[in-house]
C-alpha positions in Angstrom: -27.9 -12.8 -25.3 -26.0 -10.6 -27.3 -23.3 -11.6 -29.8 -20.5 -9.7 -27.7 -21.2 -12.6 -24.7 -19.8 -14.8 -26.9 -16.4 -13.2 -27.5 -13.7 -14.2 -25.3 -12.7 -12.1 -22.5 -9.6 -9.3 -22.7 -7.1 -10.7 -21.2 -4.0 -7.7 -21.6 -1.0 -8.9 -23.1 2.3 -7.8 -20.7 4.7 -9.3 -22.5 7.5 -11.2 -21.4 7.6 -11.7 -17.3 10.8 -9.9 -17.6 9.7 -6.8 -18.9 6.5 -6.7 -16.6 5.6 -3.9 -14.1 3.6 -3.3 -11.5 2.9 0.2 -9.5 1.1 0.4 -6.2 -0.3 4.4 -5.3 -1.1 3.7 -1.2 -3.1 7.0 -0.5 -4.6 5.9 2.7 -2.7 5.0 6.0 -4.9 3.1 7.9 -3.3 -0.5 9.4 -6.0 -2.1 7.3 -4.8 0.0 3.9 -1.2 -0.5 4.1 -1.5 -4.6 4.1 -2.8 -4.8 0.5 -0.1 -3.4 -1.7 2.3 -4.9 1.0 1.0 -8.0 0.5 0.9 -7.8 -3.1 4.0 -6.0 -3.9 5.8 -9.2 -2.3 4.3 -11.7 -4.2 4.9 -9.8 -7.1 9.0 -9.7 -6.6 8.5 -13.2 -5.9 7.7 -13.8 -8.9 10.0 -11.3 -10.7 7.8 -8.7 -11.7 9.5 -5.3 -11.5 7.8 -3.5 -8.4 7.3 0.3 -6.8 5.1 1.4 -4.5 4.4 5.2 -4.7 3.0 6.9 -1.0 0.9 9.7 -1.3 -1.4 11.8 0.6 -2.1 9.5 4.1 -0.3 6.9 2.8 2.8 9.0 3.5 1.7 7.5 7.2 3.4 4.7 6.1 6.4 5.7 5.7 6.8 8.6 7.8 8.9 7.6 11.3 6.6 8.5 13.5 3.4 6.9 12.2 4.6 3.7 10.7 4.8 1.7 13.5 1.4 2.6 14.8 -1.0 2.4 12.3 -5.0 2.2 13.1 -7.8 0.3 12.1 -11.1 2.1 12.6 -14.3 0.5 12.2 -16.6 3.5 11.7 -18.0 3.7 8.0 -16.3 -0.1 7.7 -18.5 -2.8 6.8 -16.0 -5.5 6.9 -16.1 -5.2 10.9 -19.4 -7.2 10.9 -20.0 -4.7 14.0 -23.3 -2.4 14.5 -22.9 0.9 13.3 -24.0 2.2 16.6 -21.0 0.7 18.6 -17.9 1.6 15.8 -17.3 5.3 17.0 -18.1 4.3 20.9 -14.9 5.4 22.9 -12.0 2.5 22.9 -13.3 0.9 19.5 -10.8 1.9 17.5 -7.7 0.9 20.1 -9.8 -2.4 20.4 -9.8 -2.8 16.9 -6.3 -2.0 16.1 -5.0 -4.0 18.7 -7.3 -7.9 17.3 -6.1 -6.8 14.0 -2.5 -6.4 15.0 -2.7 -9.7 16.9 -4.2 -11.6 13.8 -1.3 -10.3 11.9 1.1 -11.7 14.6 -0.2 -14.9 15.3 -0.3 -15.4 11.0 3.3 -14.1 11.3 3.0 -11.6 9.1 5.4 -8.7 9.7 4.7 -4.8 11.1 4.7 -2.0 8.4 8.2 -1.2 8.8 9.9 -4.5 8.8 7.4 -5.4 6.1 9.0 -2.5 3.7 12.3 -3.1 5.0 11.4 -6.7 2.8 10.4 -5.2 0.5 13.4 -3.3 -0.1 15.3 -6.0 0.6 13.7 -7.9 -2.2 13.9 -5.0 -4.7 10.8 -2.9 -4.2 11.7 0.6 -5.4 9.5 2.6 -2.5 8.7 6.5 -3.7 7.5 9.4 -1.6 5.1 11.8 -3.7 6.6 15.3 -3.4 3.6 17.2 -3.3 2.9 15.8 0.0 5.9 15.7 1.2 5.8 19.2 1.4 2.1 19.1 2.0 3.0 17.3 5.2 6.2 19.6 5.8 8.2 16.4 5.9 11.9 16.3 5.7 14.1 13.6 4.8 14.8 12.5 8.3 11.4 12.4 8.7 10.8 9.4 6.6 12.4 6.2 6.7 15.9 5.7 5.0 14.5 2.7 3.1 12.5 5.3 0.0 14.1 4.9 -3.4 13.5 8.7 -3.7 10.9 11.6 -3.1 9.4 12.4 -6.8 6.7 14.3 -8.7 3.9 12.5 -10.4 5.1 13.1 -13.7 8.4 11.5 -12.9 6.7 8.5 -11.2 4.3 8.1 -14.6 7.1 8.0 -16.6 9.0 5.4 -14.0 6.0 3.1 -14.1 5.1 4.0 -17.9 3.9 0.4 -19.6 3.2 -1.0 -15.8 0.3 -2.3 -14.1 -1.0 0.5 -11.6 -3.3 -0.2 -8.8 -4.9 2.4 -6.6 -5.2 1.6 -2.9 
């Protein structure tokens, strides 16, 4: 054992609850990728903490009117599934498996993606479309749904969320 087990852990100092921040950067749209930083961005205005959620790259699938309500979970490459390998990229696996997840959802009443961001919003959630992929995705305003705080570059965002927790999903 060295001396440094002894020392206490880091525990970061965010000041007052009022002055706290959290980001959320959702670069993947997969059904099973969007729940996280919903999830957490709710319980985070729940309990006050200032909260923005920044999509980028496939994440903009989240937002985007066409994809939002119909997400996929694929089980290829996804351990979670507890399903052989073999069987994942067999025809009809990723309907079947987009369809138990969205029924698990249901039956734990948890909402879709779009009614879950328009809570979000509701609740304060300051929702930001990257502009690099905006037009990476040729993606126009109507294209998205009304509920986005804004379409902004990185640099703006960074200095939005400057002092906040960020988390990468």
């Amino acid at each position: 054992m060295t001396s440094t087990d002894n020392q206490a852990p880091v525990v970061p100092d965010f000041g007052d609850d009022e002055d706290r921040k959290i980001a959320f950067v959702c670069s993947k749209g997969s059904l099973d990728m969007a729940y996280p930083a919903l999830v957490m961005a709710s319980g985070a205005l729940e309990q006050g903490i200032e909260t923005h959620i920044f999509f980028t790259f496939w994440g903009m699938d989240m937002i985007n009117k066409k994809t939002m309500g119909n997400l996929h979970f694929s089980p290829v490459g996804n351990p979670a599934t507890h399903m052989p390998a073999a069987l994942a990229p067999m025809p009809g696996m990723q309907a079947m498996a987009t369809k138990q997840m969205k029924k698990k959802l249901e039956d734990l009443e948890i909402p879709d993606v779009p009614s879950f961001l328009e809570h979000l919003s509701d609740m304060g959630c300051q929702l930001w479309a990257c502009k690099m992929s905006v037009d990476m995705f040729d993606l126009e305003d109507d294209d998205m749904t009304p509920l986005l705080t804004g379409v902004l570059n990185v640099s703006d965002f960074m200095e939005i969320i400057a002092g906040a927790q960020t988390m990468f999903i």
